[in-house]
OpenMM code with the backbone's topology and positions (N, CA, C; nanometers):
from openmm import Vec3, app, unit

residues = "UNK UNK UNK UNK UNK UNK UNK UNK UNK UNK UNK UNK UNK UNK UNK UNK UNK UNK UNK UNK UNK UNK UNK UNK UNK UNK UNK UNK UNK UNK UNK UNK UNK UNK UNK UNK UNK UNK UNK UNK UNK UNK UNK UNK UNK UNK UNK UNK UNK UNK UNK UNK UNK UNK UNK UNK UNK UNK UNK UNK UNK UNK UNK UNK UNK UNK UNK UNK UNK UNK UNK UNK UNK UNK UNK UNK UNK UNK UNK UNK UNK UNK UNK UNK UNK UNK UNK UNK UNK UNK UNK UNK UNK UNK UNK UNK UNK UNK UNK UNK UNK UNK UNK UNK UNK UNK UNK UNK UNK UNK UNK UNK UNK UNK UNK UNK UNK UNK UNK UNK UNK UNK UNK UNK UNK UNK UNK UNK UNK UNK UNK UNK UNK UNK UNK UNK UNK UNK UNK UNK UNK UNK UNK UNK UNK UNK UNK UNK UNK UNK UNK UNK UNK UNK UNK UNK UNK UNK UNK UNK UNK UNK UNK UNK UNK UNK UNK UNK UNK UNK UNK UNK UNK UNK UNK UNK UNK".split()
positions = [
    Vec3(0.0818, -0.1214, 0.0000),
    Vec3(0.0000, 0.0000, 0.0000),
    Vec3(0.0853, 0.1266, 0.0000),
    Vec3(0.2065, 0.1235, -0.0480),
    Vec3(0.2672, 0.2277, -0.0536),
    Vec3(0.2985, 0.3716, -0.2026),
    Vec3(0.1862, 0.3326, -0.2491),
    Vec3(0.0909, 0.4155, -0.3620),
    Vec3(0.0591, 0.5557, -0.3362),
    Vec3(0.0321, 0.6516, -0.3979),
    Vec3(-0.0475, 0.7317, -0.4125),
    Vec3(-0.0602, 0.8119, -0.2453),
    Vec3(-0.1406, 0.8155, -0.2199),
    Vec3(-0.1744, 0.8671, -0.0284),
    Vec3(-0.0383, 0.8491, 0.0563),
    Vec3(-0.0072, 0.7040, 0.0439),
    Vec3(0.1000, 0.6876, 0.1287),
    Vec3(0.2466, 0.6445, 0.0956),
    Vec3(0.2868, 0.6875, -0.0798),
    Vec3(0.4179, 0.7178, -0.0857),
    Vec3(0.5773, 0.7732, -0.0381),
    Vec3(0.4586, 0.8612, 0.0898),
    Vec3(0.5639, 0.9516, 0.1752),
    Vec3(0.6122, 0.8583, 0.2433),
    Vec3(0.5546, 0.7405, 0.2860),
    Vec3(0.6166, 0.6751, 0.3920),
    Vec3(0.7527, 0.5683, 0.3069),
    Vec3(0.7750, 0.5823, 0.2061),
    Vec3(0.9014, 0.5275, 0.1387),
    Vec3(1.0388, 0.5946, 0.1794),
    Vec3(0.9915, 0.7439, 0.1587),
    Vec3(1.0489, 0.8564, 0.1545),
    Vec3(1.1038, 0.8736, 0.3374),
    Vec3(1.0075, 0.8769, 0.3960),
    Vec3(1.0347, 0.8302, 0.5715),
    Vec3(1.1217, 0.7037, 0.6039),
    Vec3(1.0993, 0.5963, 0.5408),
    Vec3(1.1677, 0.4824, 0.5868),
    Vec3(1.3103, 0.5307, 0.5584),
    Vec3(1.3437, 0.5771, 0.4546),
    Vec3(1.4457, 0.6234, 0.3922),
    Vec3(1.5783, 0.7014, 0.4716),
    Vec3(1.4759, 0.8013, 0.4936),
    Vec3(1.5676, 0.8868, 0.6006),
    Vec3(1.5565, 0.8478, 0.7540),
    Vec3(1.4428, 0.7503, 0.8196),
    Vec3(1.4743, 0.7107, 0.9332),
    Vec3(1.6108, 0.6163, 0.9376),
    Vec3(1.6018, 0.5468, 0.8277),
    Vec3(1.7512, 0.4668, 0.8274),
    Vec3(1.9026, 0.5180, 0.8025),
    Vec3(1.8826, 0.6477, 0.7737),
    Vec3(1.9453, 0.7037, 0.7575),
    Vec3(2.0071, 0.7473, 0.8836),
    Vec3(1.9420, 0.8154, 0.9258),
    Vec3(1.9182, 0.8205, 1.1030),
    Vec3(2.0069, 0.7355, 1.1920),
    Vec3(1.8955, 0.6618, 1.1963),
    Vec3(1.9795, 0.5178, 1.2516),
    Vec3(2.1338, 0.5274, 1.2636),
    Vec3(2.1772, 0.4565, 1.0911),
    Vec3(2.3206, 0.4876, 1.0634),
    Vec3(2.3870, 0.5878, 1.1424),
    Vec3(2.3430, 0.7178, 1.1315),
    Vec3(2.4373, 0.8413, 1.2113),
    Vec3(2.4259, 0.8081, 1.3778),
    Vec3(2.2976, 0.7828, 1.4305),
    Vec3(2.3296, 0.7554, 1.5734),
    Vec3(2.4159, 0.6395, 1.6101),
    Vec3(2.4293, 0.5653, 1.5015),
    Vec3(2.4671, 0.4265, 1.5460),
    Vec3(2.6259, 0.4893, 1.5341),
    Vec3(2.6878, 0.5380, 1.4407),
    Vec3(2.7967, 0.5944, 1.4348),
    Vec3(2.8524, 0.6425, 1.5715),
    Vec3(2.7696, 0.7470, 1.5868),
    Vec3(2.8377, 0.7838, 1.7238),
    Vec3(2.8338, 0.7493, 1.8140),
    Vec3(2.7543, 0.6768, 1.8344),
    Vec3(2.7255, 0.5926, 1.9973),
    Vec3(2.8194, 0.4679, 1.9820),
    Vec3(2.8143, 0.4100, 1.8773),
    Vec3(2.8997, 0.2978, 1.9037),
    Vec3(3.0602, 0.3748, 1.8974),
    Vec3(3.1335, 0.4618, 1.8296),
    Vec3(3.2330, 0.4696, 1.8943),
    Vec3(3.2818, 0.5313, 2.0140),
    Vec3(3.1437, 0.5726, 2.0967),
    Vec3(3.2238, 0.5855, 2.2435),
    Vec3(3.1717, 0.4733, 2.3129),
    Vec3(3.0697, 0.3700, 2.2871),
    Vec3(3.1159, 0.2238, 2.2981),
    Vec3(3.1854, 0.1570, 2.3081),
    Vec3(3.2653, 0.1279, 2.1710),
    Vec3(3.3633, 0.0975, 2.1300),
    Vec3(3.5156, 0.1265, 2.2760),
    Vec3(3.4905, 0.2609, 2.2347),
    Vec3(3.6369, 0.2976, 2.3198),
    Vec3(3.6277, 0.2740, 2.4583),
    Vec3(3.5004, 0.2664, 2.5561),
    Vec3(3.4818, 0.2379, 2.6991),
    Vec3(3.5153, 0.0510, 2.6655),
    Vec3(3.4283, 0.0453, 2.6120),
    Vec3(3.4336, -0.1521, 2.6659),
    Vec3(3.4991, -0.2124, 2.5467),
    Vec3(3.5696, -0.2059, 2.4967),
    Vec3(3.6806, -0.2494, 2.4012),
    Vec3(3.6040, -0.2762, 2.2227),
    Vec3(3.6824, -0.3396, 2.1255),
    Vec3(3.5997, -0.3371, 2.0035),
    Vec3(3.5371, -0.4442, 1.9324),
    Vec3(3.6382, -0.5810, 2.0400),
    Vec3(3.5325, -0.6873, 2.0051),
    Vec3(3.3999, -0.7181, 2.0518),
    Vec3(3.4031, -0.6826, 2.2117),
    Vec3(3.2935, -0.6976, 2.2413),
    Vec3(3.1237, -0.6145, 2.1826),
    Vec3(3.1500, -0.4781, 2.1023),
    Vec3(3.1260, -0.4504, 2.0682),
    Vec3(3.0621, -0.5056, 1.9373),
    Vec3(3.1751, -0.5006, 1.8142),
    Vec3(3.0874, -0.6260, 1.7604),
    Vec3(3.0357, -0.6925, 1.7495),
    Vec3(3.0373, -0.7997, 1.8390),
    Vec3(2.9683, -0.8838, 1.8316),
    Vec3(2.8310, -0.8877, 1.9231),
    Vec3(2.7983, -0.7641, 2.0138),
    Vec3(2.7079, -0.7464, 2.0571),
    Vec3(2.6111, -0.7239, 1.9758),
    Vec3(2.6651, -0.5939, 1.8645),
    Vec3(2.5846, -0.5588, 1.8302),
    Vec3(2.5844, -0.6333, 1.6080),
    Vec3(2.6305, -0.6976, 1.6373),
    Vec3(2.6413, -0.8122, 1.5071),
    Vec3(2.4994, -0.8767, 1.5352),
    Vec3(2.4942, -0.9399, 1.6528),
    Vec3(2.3961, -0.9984, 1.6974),
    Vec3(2.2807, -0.9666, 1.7202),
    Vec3(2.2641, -0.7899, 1.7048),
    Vec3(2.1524, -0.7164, 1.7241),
    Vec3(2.0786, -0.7342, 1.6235),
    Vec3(2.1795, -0.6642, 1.5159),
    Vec3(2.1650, -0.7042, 1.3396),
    Vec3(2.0896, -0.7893, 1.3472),
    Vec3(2.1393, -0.9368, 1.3520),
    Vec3(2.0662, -0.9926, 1.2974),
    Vec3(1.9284, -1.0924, 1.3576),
    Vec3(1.8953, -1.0111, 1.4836),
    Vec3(1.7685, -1.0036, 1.5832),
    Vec3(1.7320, -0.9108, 1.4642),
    Vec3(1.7627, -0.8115, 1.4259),
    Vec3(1.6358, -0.6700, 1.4434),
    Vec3(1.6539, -0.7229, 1.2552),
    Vec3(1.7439, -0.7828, 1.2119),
    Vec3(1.7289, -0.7735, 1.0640),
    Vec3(1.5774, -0.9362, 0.9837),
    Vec3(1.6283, -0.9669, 1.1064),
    Vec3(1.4953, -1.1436, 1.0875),
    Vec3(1.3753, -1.0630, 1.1158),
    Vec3(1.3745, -0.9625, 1.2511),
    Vec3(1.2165, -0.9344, 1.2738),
    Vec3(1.1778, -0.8387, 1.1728),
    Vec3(1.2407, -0.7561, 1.0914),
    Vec3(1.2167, -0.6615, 1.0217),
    Vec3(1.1265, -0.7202, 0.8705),
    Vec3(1.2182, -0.8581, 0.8693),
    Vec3(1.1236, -0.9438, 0.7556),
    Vec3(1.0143, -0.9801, 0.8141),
    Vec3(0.9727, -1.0135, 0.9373),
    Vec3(0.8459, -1.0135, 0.9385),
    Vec3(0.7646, -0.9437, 0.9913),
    Vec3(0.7952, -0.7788, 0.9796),
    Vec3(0.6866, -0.6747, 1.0375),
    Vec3(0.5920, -0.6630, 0.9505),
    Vec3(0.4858, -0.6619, 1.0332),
    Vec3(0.3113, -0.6573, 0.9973),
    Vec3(0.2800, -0.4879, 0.9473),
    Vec3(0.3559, -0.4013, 0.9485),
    Vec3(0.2821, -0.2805, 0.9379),
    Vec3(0.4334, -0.1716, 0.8776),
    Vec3(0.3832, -0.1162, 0.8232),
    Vec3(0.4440, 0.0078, 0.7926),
    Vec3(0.5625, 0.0766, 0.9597),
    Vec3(0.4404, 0.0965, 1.0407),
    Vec3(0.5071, 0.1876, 1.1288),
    Vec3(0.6632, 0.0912, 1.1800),
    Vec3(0.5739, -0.0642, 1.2477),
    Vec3(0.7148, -0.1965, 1.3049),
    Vec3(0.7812, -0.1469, 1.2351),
    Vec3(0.7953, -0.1678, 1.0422),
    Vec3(0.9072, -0.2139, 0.9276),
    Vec3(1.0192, -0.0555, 0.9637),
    Vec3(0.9392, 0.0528, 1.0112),
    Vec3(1.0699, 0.1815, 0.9594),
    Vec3(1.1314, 0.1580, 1.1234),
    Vec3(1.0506, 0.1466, 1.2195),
    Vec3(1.1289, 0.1245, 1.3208),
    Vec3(1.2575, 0.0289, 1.3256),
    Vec3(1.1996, -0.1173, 1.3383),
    Vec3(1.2706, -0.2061, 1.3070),
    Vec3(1.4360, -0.1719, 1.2059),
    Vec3(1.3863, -0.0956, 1.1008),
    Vec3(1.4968, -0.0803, 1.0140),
    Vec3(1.5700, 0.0414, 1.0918),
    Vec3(1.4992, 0.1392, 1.1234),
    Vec3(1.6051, 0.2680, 1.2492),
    Vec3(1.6855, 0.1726, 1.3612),
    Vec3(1.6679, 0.0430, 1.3878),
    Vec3(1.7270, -0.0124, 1.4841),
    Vec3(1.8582, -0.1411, 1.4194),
    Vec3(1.7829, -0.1959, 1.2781),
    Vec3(1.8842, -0.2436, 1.2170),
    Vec3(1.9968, -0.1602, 1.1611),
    Vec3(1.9781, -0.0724, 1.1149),
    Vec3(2.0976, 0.0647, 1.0904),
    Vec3(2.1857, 0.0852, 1.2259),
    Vec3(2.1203, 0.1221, 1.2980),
    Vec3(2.1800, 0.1516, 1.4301),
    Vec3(2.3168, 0.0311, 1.4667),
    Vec3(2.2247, -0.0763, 1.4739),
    Vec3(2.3294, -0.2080, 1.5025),
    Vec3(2.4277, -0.2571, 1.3823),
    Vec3(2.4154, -0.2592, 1.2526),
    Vec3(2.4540, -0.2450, 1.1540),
    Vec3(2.5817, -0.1730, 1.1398),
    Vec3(2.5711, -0.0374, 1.1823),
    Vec3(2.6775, 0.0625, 1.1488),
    Vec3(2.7714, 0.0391, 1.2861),
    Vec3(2.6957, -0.0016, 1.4299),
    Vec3(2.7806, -0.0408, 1.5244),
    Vec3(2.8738, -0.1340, 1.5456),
    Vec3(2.8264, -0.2473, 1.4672),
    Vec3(2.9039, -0.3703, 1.4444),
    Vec3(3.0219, -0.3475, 1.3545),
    Vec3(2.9625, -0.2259, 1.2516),
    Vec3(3.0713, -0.2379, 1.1282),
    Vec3(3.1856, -0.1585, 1.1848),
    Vec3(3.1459, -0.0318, 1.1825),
    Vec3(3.3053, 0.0484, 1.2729),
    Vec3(3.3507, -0.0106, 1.3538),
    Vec3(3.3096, -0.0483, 1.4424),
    Vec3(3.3909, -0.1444, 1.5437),
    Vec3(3.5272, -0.2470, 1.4944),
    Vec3(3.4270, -0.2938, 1.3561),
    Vec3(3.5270, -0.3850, 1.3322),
    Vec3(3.6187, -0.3007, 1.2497),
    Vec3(3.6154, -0.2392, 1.1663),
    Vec3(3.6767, -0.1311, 1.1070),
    Vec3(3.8066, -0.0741, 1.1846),
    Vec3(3.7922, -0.0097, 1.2922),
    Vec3(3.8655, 0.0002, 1.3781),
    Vec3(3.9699, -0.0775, 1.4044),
    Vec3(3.8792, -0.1918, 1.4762),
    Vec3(3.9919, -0.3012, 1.5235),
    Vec3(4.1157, -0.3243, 1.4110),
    Vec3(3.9970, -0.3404, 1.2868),
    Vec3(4.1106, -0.4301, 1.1899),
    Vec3(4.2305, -0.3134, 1.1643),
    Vec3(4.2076, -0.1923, 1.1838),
    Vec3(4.2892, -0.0682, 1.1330),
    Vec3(4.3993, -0.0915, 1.2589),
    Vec3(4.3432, -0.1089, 1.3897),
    Vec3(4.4349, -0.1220, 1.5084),
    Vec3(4.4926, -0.2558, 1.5275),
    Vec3(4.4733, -0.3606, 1.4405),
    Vec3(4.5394, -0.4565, 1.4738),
    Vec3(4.6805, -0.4983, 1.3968),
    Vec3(4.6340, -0.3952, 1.2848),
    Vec3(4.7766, -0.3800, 1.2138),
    Vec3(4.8629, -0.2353, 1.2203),
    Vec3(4.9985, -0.2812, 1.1477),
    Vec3(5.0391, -0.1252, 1.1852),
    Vec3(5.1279, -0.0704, 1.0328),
    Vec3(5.1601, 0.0712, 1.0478),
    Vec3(5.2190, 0.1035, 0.9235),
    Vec3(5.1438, 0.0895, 0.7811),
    Vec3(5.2156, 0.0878, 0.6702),
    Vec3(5.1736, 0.0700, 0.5278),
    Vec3(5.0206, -0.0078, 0.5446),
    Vec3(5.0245, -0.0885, 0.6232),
    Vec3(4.8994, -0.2357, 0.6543),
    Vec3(4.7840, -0.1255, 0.6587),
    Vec3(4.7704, -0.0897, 0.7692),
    Vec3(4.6813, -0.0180, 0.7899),
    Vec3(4.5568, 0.0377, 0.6935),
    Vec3(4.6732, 0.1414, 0.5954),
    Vec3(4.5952, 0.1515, 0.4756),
    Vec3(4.5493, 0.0176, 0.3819),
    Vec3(4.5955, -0.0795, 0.3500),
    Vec3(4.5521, -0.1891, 0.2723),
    Vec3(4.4760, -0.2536, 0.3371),
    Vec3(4.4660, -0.2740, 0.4802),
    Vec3(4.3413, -0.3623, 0.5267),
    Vec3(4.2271, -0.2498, 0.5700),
    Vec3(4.2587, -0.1127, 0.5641),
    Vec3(4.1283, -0.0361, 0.5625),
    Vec3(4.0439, -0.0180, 0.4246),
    Vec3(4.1481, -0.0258, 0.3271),
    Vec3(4.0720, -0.0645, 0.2260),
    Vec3(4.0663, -0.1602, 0.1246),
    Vec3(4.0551, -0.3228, 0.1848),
    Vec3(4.0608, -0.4235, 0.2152),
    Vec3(3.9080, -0.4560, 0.2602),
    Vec3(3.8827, -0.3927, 0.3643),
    Vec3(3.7831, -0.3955, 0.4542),
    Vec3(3.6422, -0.3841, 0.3577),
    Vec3(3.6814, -0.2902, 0.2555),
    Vec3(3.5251, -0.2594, 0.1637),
    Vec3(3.5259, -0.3668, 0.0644),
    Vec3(3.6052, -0.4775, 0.0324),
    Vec3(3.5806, -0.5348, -0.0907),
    Vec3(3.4560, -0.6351, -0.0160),
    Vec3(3.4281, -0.6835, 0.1016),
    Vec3(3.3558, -0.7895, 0.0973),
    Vec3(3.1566, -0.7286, 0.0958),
    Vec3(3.1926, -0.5803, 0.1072),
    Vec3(3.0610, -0.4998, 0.0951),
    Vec3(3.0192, -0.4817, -0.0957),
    Vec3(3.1566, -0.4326, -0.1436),
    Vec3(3.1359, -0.4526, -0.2755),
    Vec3(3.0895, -0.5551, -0.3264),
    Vec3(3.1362, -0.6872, -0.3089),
    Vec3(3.0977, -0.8288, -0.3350),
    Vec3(2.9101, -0.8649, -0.3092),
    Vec3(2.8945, -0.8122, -0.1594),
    Vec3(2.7759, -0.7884, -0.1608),
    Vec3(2.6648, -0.7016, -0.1904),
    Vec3(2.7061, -0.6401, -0.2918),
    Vec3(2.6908, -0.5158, -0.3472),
    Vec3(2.6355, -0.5918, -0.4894),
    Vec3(2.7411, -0.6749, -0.5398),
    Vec3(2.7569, -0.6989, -0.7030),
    Vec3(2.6358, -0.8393, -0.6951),
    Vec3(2.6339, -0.9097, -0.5205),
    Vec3(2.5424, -1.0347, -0.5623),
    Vec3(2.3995, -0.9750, -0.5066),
    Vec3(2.3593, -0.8362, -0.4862),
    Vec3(2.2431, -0.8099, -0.4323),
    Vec3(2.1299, -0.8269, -0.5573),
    Vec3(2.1889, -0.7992, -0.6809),
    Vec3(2.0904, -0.8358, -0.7459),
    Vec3(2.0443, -0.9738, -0.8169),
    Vec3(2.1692, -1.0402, -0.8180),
    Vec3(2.1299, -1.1887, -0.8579),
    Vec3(2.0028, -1.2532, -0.7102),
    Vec3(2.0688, -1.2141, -0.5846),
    Vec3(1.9744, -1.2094, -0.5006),
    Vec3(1.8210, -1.1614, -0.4606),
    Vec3(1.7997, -1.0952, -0.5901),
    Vec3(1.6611, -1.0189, -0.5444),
    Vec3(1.6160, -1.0760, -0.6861),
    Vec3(1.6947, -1.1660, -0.7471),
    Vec3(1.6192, -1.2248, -0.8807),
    Vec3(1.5806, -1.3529, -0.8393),
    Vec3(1.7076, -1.3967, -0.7115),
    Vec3(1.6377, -1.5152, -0.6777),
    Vec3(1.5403, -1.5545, -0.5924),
    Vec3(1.5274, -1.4166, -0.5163),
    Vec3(1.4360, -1.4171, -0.4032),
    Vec3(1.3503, -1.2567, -0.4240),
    Vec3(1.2123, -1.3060, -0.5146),
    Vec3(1.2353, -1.1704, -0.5354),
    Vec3(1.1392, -1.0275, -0.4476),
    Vec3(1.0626, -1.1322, -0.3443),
    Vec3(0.9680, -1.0792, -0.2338),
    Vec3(1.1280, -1.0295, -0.1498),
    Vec3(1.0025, -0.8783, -0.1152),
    Vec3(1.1364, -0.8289, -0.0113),
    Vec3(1.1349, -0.8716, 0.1372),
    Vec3(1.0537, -0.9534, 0.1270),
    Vec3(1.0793, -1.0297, 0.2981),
    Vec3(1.1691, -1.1568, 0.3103),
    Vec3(1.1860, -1.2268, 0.1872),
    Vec3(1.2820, -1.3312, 0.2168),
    Vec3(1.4157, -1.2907, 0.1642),
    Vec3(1.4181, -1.1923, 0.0388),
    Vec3(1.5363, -1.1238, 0.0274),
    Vec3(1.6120, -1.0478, 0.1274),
    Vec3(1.5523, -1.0039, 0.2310),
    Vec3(1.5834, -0.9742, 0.3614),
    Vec3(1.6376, -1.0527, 0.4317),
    Vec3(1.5588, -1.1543, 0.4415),
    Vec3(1.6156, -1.2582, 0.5421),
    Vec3(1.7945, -1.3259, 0.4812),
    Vec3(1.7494, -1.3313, 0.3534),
    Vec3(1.9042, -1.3744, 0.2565),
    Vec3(2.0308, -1.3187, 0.2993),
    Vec3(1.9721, -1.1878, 0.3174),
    Vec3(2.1017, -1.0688, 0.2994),
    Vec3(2.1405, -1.0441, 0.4787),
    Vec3(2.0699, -1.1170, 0.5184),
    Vec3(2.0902, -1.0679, 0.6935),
    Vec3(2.1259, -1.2572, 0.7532),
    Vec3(2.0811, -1.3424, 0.7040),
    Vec3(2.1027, -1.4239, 0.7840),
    Vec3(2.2561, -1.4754, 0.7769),
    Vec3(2.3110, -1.4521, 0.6827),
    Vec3(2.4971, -1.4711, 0.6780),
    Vec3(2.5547, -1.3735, 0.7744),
    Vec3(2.4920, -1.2739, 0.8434),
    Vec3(2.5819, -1.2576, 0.9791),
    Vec3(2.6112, -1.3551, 1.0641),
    Vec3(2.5572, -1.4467, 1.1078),
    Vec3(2.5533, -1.5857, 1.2034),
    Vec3(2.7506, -1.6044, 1.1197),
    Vec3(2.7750, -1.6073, 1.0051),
    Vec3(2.9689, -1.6334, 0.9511),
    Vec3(3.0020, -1.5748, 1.0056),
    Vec3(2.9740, -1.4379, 1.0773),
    Vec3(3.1102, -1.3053, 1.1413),
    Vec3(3.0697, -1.3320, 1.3005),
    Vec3(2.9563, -1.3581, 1.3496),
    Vec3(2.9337, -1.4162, 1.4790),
    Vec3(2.9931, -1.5215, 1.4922),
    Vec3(2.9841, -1.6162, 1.4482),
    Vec3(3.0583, -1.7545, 1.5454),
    Vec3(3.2223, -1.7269, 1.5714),
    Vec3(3.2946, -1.6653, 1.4421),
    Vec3(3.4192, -1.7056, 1.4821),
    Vec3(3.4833, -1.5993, 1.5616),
    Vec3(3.3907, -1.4849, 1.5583),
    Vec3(3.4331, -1.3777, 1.6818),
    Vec3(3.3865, -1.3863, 1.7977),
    Vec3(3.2940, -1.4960, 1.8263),
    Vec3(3.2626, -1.5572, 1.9832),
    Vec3(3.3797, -1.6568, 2.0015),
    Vec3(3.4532, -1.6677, 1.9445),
    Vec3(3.5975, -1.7941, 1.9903),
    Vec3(3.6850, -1.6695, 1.9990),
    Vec3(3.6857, -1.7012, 2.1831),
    Vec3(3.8393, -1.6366, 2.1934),
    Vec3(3.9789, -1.6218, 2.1536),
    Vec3(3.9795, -1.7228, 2.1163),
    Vec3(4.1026, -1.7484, 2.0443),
    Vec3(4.1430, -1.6727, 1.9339),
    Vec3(4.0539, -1.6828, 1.8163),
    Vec3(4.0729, -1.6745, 1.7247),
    Vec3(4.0600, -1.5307, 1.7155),
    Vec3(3.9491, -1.4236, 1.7481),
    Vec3(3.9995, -1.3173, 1.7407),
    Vec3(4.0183, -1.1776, 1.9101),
    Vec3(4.1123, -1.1870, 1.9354),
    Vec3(4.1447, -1.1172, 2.0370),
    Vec3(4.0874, -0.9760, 2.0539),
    Vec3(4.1102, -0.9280, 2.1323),
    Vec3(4.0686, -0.7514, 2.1680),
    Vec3(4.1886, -0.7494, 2.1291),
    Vec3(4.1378, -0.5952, 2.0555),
    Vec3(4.2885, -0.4840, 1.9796),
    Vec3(4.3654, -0.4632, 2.1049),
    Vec3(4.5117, -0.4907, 2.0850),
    Vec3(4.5913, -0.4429, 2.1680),
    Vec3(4.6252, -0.2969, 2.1889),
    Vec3(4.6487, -0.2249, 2.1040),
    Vec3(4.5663, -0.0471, 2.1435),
    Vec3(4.5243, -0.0175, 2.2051),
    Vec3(4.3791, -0.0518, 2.1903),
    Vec3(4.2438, -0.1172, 2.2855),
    Vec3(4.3090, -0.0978, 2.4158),
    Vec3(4.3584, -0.2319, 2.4429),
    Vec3(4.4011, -0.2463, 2.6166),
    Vec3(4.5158, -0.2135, 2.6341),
    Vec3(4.5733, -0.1590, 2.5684),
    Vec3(4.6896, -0.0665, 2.6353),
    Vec3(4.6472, 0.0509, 2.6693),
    Vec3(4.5691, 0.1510, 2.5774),
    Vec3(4.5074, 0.2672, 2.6420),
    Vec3(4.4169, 0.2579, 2.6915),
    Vec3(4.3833, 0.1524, 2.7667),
    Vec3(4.2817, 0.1688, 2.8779),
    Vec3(4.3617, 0.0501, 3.0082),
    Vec3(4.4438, 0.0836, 2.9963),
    Vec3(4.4876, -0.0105, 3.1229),
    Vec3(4.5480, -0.1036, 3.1605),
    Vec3(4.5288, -0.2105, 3.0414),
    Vec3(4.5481, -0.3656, 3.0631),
    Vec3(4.7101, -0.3448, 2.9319),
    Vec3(4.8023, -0.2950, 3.0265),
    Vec3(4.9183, -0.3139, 2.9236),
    Vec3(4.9972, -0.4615, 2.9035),
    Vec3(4.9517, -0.5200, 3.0769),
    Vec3(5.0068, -0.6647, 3.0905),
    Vec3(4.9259, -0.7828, 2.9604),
    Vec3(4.8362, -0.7682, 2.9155),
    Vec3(4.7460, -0.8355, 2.8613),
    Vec3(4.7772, -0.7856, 2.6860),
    Vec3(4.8047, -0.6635, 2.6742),
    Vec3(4.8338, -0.6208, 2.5191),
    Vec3(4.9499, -0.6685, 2.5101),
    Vec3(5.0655, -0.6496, 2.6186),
    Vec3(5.1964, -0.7355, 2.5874),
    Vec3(5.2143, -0.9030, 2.5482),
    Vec3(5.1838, -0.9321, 2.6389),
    Vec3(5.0895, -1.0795, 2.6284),
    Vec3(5.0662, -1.1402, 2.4642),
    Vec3(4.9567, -1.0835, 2.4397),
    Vec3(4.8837, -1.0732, 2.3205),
    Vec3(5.0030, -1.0488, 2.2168),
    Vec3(5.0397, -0.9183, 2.1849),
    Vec3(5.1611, -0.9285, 2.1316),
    Vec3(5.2537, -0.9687, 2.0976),
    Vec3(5.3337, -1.0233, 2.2533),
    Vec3(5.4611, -1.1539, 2.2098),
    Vec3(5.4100, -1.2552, 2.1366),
    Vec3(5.2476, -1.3069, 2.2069),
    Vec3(5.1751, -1.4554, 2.1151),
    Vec3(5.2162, -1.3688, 1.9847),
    Vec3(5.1535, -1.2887, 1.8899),
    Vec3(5.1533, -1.2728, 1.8294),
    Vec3(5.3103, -1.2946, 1.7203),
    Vec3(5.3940, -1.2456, 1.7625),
    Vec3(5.5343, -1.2095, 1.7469),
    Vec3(5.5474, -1.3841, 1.7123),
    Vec3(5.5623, -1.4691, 1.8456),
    Vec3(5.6233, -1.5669, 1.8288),
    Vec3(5.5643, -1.6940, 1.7498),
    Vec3(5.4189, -1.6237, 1.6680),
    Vec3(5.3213, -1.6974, 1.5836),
    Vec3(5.4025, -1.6639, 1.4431),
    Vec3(5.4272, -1.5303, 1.4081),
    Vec3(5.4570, -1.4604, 1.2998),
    Vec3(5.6476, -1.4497, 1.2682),
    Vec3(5.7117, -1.5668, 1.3783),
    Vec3(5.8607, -1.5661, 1.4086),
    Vec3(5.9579, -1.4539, 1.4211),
    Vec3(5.9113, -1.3440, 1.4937),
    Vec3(5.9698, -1.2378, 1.4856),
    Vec3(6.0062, -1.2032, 1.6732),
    Vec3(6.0771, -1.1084, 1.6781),
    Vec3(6.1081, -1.0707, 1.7827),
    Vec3(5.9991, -0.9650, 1.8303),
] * unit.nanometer
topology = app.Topology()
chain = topology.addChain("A")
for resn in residues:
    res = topology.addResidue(resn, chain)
    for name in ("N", "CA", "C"):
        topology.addAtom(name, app.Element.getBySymbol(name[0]), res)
């Protein structure tokens, strides 16, 4: 029913998500910087894809723009976060190549959004398509192991014994001093 009378509300969803995005921006990086950048992520990775499943199945106009002001929000929180990290987990020349590094896997999903909306071509399960592959960036950032808090991170906030730590592992993974 988004015709004629109630076209505006396209135009609303539009810029509420827009919205979203900018609050989510700023709130998550003083997030980010109080309680470190993995945890962050993956808090709000997980929000994503709570608020991105219910959004496919909102009953009404008003749920769907909300829902989506809250998937933006978590969306843009999850992403800087990781953005960050990956910028702080390397150093020098790196930096720049894994910051822009970082956009090819958005491009990629960029180039299969439309084979995706040919294969799914209702926008409620195309939704669900494009949101349920967060569950790949959740699991392996809930294993401690595998990806650590930025050492940055816990050096400027305190925990220098723990970034050193982290570090030497690192060093004596990569055979270096």
């Amino acid at each position: 029913d988004l015709v004629c009378d109630n076209d505006w509300l396209i135009s609303l969803s539009k810029s509420i998500y827009m919205f979203g995005l900018a609050t989510g921006e700023i709130v998550s990086g003083q997030l980010s910087d109080k309680y470190g950048r993995k945890p962050i992520m993956l808090i709000f990775s997980g929000f994503s894809l709570v608020f991105g499943i219910a959004t496919s199945f909102s009953p009404c106009m008003l749920v769907f723009i909300l829902l989506r002001w809250c998937m933006a929000f978590c969306a843009v929180s999850a992403y800087m976060s990781a953005y960050v990290y990956c910028v702080e987990i390397v150093g020098g020349k790196w930096s720049t190549i894994v910051g822009i590094g970082f956009q090819i896997p958005f491009s990629v999903g960029i180039m299969l959004l439309s084979l995706s909306s040919w294969l799914f071509p209702r926008w409620d399960s195309l939704l669900l398509v494009i949101t349920v592959p967060i569950i790949l960036f959740i699991i392996p950032g809930a294993v401690p192991a595998l990806i650590p808090e930025s050492p940055r991170w816990m050096l400027f906030n305190g925990k220098p014994e723990k970034a050193i730590e982290l570090l030497e592992s690192a060093a004596k993974l990569n055979k270096r001093t």
